[in-house]
DRENMITOR-517632 format. One record per residue (C-alpha): residue number from 1; residue in three letters; x, y, z. Coordinates in nm, 2 decimals. Layout:
<node><pos>NUM</pos><code>ALA</code><X>X</X><Y>Y</Y><Z>Z</Z></node>
...
***
This chain:
<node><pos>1</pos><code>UNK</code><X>-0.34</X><Y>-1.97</Y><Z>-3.76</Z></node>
<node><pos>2</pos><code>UNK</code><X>-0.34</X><Y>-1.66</Y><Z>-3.57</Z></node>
<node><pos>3</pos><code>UNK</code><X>-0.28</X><Y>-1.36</Y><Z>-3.72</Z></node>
<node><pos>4</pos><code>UNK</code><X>0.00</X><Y>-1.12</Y><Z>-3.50</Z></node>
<node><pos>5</pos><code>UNK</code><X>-0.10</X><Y>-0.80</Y><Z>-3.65</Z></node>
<node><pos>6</pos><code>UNK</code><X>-0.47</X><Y>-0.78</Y><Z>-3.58</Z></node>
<node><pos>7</pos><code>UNK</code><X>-0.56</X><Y>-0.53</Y><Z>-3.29</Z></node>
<node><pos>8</pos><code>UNK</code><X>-0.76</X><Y>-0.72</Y><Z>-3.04</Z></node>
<node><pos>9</pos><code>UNK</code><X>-0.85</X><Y>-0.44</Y><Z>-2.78</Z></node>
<node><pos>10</pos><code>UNK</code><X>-0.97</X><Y>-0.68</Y><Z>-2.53</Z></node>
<node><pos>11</pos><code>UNK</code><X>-0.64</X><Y>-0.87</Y><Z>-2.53</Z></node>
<node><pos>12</pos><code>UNK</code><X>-0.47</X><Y>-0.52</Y><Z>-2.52</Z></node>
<node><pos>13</pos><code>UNK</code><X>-0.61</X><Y>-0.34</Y><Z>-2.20</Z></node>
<node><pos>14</pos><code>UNK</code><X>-0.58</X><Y>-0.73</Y><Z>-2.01</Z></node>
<node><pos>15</pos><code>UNK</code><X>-0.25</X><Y>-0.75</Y><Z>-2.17</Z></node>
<node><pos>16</pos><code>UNK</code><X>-0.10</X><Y>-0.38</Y><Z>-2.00</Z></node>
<node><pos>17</pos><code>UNK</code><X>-0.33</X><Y>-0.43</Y><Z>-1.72</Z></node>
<node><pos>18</pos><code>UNK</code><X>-0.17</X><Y>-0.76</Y><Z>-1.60</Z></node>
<node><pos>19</pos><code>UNK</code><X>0.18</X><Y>-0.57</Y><Z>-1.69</Z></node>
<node><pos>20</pos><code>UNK</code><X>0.11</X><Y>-0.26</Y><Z>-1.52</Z></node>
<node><pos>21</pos><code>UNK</code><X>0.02</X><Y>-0.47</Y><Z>-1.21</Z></node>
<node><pos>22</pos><code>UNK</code><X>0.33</X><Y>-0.68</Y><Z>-1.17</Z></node>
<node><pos>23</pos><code>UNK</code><X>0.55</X><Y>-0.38</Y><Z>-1.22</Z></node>
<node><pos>24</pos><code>UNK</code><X>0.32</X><Y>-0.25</Y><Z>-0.93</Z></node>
<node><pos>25</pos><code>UNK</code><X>0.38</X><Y>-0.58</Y><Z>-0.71</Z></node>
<node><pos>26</pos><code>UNK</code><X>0.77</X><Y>-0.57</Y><Z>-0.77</Z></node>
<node><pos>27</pos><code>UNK</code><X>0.75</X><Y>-0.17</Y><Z>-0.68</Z></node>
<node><pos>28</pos><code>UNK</code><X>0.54</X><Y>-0.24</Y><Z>-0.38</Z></node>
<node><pos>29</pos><code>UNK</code><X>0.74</X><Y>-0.58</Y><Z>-0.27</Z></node>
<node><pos>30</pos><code>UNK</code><X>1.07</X><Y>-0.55</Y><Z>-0.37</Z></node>
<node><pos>31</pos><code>UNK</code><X>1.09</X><Y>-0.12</Y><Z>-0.43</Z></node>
<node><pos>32</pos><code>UNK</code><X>1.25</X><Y>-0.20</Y><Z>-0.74</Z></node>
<node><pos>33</pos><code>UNK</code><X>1.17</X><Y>-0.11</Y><Z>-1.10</Z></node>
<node><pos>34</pos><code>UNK</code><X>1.04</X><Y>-0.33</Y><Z>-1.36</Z></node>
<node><pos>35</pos><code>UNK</code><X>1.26</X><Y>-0.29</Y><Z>-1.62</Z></node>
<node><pos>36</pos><code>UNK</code><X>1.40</X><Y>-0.59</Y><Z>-1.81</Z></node>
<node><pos>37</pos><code>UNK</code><X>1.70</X><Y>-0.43</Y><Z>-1.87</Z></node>
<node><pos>38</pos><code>UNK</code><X>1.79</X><Y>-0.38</Y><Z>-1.53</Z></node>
<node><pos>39</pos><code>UNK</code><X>1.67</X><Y>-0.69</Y><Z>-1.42</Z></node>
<node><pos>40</pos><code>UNK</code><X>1.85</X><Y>-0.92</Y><Z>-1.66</Z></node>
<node><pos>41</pos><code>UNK</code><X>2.17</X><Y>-0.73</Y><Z>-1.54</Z></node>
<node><pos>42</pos><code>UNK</code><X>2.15</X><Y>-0.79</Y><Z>-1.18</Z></node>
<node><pos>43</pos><code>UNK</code><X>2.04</X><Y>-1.14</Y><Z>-1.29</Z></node>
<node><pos>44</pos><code>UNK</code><X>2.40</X><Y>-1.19</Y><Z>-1.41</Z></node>
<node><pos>45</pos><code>UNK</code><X>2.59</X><Y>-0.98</Y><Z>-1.14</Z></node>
<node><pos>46</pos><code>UNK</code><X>2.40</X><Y>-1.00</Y><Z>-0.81</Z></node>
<node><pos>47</pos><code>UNK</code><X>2.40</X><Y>-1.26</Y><Z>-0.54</Z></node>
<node><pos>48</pos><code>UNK</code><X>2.13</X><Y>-1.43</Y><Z>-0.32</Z></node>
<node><pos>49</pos><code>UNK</code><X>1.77</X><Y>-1.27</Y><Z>-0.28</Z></node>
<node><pos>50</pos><code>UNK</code><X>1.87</X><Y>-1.01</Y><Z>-0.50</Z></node>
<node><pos>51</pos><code>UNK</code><X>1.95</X><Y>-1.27</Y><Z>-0.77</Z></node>
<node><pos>52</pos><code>UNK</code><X>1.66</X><Y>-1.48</Y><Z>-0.64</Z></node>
<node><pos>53</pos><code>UNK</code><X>1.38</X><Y>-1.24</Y><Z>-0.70</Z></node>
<node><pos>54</pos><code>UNK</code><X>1.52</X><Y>-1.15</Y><Z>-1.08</Z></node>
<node><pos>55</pos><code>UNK</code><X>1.57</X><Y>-1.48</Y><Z>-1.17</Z></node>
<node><pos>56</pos><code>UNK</code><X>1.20</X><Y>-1.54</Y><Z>-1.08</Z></node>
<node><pos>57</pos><code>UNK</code><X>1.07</X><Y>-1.25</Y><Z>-1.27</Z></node>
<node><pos>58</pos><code>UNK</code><X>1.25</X><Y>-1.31</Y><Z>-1.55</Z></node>
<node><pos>59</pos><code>UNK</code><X>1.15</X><Y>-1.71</Y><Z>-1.57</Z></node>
<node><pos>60</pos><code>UNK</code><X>0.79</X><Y>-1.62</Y><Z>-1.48</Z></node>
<node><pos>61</pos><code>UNK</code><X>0.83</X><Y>-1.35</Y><Z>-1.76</Z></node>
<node><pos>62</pos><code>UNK</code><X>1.00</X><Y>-1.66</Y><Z>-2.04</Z></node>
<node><pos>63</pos><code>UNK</code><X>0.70</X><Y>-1.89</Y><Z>-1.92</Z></node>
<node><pos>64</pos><code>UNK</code><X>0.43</X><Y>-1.63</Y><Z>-1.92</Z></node>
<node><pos>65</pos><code>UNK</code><X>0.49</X><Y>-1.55</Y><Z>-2.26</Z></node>
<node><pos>66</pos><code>UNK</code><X>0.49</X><Y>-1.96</Y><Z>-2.39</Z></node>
<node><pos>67</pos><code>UNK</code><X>0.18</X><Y>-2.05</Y><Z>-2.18</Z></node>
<node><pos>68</pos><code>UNK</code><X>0.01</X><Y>-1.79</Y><Z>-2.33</Z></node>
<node><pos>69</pos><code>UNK</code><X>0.14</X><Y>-1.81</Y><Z>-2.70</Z></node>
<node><pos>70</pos><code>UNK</code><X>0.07</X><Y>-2.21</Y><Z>-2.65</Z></node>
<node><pos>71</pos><code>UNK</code><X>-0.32</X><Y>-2.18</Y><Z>-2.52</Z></node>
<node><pos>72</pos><code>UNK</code><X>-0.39</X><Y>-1.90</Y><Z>-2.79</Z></node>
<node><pos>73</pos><code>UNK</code><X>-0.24</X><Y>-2.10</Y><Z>-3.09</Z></node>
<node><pos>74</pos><code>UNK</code><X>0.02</X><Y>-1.89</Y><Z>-3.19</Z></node>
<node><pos>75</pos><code>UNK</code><X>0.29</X><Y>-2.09</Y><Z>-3.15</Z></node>
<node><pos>76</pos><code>UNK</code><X>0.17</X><Y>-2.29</Y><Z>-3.45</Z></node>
<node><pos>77</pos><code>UNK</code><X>0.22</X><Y>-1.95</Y><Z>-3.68</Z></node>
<node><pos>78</pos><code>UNK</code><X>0.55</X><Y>-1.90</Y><Z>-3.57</Z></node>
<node><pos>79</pos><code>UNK</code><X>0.81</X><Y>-1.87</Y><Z>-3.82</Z></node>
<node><pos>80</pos><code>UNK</code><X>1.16</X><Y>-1.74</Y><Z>-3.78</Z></node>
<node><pos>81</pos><code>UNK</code><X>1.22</X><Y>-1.41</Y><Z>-4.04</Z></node>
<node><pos>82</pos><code>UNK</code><X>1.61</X><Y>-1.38</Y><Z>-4.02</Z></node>
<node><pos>83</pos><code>UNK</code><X>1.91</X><Y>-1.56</Y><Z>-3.99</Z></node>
<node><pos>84</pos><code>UNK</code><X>2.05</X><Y>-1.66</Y><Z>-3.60</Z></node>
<node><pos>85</pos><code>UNK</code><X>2.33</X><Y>-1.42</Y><Z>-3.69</Z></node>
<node><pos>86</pos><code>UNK</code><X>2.08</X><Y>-1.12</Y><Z>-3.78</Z></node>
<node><pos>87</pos><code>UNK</code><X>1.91</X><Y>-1.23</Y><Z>-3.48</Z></node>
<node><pos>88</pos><code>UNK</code><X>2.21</X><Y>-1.23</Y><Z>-3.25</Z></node>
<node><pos>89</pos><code>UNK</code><X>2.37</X><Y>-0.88</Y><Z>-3.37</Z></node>
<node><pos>90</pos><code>UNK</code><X>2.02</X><Y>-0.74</Y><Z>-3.34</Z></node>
<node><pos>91</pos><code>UNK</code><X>2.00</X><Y>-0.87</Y><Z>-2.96</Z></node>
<node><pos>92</pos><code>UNK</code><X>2.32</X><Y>-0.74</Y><Z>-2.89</Z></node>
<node><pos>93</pos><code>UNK</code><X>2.20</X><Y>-0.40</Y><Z>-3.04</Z></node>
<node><pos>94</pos><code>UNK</code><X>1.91</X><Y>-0.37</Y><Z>-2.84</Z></node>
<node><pos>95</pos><code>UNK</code><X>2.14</X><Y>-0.46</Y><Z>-2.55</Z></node>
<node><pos>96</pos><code>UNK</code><X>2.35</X><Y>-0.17</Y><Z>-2.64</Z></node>
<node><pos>97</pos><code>UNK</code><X>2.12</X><Y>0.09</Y><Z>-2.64</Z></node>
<node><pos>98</pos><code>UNK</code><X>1.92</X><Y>0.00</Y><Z>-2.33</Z></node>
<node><pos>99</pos><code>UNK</code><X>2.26</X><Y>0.07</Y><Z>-2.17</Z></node>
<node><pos>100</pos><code>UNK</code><X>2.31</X><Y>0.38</Y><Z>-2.36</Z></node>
<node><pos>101</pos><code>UNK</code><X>1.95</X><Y>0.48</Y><Z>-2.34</Z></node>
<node><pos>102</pos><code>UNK</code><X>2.01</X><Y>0.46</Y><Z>-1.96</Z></node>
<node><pos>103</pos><code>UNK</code><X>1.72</X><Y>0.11</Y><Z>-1.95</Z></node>
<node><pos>104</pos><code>UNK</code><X>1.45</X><Y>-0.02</Y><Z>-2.19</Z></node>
<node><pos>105</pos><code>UNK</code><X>1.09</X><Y>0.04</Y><Z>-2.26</Z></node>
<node><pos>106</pos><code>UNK</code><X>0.96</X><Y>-0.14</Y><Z>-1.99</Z></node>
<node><pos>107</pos><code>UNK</code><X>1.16</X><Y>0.05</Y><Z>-1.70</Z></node>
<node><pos>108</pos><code>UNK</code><X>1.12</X><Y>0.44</Y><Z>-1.92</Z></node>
<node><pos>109</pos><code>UNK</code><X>0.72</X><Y>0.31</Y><Z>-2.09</Z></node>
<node><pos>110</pos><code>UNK</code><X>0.55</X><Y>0.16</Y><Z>-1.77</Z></node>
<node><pos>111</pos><code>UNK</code><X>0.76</X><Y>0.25</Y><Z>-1.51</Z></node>
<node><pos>112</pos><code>UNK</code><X>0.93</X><Y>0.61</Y><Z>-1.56</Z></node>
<node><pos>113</pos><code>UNK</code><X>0.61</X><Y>0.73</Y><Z>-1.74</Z></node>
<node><pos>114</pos><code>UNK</code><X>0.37</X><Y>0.66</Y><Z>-1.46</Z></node>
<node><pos>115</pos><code>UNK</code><X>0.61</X><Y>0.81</Y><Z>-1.21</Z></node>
<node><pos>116</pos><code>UNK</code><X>0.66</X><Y>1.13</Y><Z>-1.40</Z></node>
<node><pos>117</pos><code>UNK</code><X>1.00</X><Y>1.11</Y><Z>-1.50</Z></node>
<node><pos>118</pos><code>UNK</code><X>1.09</X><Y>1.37</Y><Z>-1.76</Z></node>
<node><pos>119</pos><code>UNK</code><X>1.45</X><Y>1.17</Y><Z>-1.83</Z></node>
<node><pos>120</pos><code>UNK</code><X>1.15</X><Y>0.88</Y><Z>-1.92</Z></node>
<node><pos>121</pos><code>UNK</code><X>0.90</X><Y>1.07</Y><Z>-2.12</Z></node>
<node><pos>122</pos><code>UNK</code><X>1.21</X><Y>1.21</Y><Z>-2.34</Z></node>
<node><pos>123</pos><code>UNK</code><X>1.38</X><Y>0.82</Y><Z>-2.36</Z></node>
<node><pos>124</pos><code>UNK</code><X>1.00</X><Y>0.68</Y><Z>-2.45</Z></node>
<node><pos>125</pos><code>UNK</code><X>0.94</X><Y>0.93</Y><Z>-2.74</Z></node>
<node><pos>126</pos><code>UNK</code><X>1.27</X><Y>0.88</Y><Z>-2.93</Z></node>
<node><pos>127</pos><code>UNK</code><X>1.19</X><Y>0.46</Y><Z>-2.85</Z></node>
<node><pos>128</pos><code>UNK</code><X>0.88</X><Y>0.57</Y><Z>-3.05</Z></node>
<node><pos>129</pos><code>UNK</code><X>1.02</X><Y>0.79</Y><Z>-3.31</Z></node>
<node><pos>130</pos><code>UNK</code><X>1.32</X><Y>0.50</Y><Z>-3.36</Z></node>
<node><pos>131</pos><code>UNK</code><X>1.00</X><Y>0.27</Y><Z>-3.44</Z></node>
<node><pos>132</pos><code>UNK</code><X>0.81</X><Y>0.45</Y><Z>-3.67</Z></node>
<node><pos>133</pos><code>UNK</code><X>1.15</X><Y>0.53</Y><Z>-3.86</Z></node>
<node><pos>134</pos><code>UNK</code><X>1.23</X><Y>0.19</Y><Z>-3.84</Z></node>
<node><pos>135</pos><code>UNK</code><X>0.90</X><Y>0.08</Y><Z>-3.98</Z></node>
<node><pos>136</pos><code>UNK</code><X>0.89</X><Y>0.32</Y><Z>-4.24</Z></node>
<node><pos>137</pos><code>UNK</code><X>1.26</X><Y>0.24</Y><Z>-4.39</Z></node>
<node><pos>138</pos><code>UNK</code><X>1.20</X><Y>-0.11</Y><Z>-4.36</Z></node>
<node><pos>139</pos><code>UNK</code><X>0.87</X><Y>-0.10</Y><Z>-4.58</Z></node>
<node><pos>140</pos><code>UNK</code><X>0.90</X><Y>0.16</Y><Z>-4.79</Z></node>
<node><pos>141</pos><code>UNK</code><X>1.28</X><Y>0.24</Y><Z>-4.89</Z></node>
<node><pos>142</pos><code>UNK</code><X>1.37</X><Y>-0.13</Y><Z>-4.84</Z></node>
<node><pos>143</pos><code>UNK</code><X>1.06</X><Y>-0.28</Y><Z>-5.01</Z></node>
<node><pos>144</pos><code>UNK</code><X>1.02</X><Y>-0.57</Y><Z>-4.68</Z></node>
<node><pos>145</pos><code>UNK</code><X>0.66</X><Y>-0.71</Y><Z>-4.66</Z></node>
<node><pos>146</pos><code>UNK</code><X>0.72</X><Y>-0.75</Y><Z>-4.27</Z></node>
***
């Protein structure tokens, strides 16, 4: 069983590393940003090579993710904490506020970050403030053992 809240620095620095390139590669190839957000959007709204290449990402993203997961072990440890309906309200939430929040961690954290954006650096602190928040109600005012 492996456990998902040990810190394996190793794993970490590869981890950003190989995220820090591709949002490099899609900057450099395409001049577009790698934010999830974004790129699931134009996924369901553009047309032809623009469609192609977010399609790609995103499936190349999906089976990234279940390679990885499957060589390591973990998908033997998974377990499912909340209902599909928790789970679908809390996707549409997220879905929400990366519109309201202007995109998602990946286009403000890797992207908007390393370019300097100030609009990014403000929108990556409250993601982080949100979290700790979060994390702390969800412990210790609501007594979960997640």
């Amino acid at each position: 069983m492996v456990e998902s809240t040990v810190f394996t620095p190793w794993l970490a620095i590869i981890g950003g590393s190989l995220i820090g390139l591709a949002a490099v590669i899609l900057m450099w190839s395409k001049g577009r940003i790698a934010g999830i957000s974004g790129i699931v959007a134009g996924a369901l709204s553009e047309r032809g090579d623009e469609r192609s290449w977010r399609l790609s990402f995103l499936l190349g993203f999906f089976l990234g993710a279940i390679l990885a997961a499957y060589f390591s072990g973990a998908l033997e440890s998974v377990q499912r904490v909340a209902s599909t309906p928790v789970l679908v309200v809390a996707g549409l939430l997220v879905g929400v506020g990366t519109r309201m929040g202007g995109g998602c961690t990946s286009g403000h954290g890797v992207c908007g970050i390393s370019r300097f954006s100030q609009r990014s650096m403000v929108a990556t602190a409250v993601f982080m403030a949100s979290g700790v928040v979060t994390v702390f109600v969800v412990r210790h005012l609501l007594g979960g053992g997640v």
